[in-house]
N, C-alpha and C positions, 0 to 999 in steps of 0.2 A: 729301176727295172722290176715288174712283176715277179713274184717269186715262182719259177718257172727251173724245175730240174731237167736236166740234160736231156735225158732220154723223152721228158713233154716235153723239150722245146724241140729240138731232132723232128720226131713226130710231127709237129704243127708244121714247118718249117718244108716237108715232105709232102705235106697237105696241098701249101700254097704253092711250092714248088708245082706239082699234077696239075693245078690252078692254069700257072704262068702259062705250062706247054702246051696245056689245051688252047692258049689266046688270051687267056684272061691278064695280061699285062699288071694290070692298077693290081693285082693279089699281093703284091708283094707288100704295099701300105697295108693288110693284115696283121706282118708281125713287124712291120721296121723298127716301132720302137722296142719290140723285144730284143731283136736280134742286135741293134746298132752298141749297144752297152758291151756286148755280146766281142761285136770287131774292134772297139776302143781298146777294152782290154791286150787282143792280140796284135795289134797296132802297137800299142806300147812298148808289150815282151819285146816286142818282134825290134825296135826302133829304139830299146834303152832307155824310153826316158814317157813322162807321162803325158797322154794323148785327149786332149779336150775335143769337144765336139768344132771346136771352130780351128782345129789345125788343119796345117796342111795333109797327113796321114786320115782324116775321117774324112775327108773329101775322095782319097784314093778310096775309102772304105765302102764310101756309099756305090763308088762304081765298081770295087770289084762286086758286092752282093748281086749289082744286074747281073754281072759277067758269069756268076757262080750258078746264078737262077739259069742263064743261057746256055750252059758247058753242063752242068751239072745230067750225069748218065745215073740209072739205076743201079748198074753194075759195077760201082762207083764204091758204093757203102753208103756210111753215115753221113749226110747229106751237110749236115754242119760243121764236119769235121773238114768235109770237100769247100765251104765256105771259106774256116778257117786258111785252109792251104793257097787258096788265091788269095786271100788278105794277105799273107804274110810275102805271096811271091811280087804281090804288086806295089807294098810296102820296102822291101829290101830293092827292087826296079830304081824303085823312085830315089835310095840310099845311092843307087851306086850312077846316079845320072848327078846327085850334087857333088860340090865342085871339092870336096874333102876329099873324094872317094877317086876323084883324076889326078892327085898328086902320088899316087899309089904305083908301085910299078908291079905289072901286070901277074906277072909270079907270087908278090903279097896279097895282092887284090882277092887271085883266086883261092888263096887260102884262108884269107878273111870270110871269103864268099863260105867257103866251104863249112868254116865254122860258126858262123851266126844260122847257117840252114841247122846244124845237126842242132842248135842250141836253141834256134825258134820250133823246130818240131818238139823238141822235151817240151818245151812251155806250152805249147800247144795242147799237148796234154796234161799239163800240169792245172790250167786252167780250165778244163775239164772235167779233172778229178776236185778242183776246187767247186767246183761250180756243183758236185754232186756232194760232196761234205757238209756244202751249204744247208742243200736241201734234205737231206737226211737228218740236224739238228735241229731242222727248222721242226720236219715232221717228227719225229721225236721230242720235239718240246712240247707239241700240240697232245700226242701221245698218253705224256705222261701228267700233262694235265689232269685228263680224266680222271687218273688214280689221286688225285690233290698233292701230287710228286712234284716240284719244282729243282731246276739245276741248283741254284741255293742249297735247299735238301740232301742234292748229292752228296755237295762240297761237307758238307756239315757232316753224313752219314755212312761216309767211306771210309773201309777199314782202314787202321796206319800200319799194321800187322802183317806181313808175309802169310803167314798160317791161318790168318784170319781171313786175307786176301782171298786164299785159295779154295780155304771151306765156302764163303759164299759166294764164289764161281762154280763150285759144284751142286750148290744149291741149287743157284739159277741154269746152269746145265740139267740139271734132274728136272727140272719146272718148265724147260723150255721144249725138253723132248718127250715127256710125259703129257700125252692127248688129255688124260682129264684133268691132270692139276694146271696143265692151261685154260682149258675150258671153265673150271672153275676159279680163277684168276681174270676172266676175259667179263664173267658175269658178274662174278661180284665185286671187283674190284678190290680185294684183299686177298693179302696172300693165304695158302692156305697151310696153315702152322701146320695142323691136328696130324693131314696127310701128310706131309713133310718130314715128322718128326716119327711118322710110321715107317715108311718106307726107306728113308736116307739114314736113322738114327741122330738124325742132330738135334744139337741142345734148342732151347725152347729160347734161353737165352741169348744166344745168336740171331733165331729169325728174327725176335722180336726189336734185339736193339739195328739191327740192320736191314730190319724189313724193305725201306724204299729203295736203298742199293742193291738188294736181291730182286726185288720188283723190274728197277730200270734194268738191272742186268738180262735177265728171263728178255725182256719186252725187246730190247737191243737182239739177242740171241736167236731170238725165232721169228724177228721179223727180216726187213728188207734192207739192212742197213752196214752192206756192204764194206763201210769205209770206216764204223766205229767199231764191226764187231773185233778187230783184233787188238781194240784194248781190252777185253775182255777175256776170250779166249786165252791158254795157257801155249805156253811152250810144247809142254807134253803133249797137247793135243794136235799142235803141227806136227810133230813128227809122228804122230801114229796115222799118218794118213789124209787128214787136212791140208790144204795149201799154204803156204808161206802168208805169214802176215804180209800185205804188201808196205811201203812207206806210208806214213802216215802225214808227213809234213805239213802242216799248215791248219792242222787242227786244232797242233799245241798250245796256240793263239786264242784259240775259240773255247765258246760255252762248256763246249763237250767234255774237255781237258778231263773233267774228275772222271770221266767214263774210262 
């Protein structure tokens, strides 16, 4: 699958939607191959177990996307999200017509029924917020290329220190909210000690040995990156008014981790 974050795939997907209902039928071969990796996934959640392109669940997949592209209203929302919701209702259909599912008597049935919906909707989000985790390490690796920052680097230049921890959170806090030591951070691609160590008072010997961890931090902080900033972020500054970190699940696996 194309590396394609939520909110650009949503969009496109919106695109060819206006496409379809104007007549143009064939729009929907625009994104199929984007989107079909897209319903495998929630095919799977949705059915417990994992879903290739030649099972019987991506055959229901390919028909519910018509049926999605047909039903799909404006008033509706997130257009892929309305996707996912006929994937998963045409998926569990198909669950409860095989023949596991008529040894059932009618009062377990509907509570089974009842609880793979509440359990496919969490997933449904859950692969969601995966699918934006994604794309935000992705662009953040690209990121911090420029600065010649590698996750390697992270790993290697991350305090192991509490108090250490925190002094270069507030670093990158003062560098992320301060207009020109970003702007001069943005052009010359180094941090800027001189001001740093005017304004904040810290040691010379902090920025320098942990320059690229202040760096990614700052870069994480003031950008768009939603779902890594609350490994950075403190406590303290949730409760003074900040939202809740949300969960982070499934990151812990990924590149990102030293963030």
């Amino acid at each position: 699958m194309p590396v394609t974050g939520v909110s650009e795939l949503d969009k496109r997907l919106r695109l060819v939607w206006e496409k379809y209902a104007a007549g143009q039928k064939t729009a929907v071969d625009e994104i199929y191959d984007d989107i079909m990796p897209f319903c495998l996934k929630v095919c799977s959640r949705v059915s417990g177990k994992f879903v290739n392109p030649y099972d019987d669940e991506a055959s229901i997949a390919r028909l519910a996307i018509l049926e999605a592209m047909a039903r799909y209203e404006p008033d509706r929302g997130s257009i892929l999200l309305f996707l996912a919701q006929v994937v998963k209702s045409r998926v569990l259909d198909h669950k409860r017509r095989e023949k596991r599912w008529y040894s059932l008597s009618f009062s377990l049935l509907k509570q089974v029924e009842n609880s793979v919906d509440r359990q496919a909707d969490d997933d449904l989000l859950e692969i969601l917020n995966d699918m934006d985790r994604k794309q935000e390490i992705e662009h953040l690796q690209l990121m911090l290329a420029d600065y010649g920052i590698s996750f390697a680097d992270l790993v290697a230049s991350s305090p192991k220190h509490r108090k250490t921890r925190e002094e270069t959170r507030q670093i990158a806090l003062l560098l992320a909210q301060t207009e020109e030591l970003k702007q001069d951070l943005r052009e010359k691609k180094m941090l800027p000690v001189k001001q740093l160590i005017e304004m904040g008072r810290f040691k010379r010997k902090t920025l320098e040995r942990y320059r690229k961890y202040i760096i990614a931090s700052a870069i994480i902080l003031a950008g768009d990156f939603p779902n890594i900033q609350p490994f950075i972020l403190s406590r303290e500054l949730s409760r003074e008014g900040m939202e809740e970190p949300p969960s982070c699940r499934g990151i812990k696996n990924s590149p990102g981790k030293m963030l």
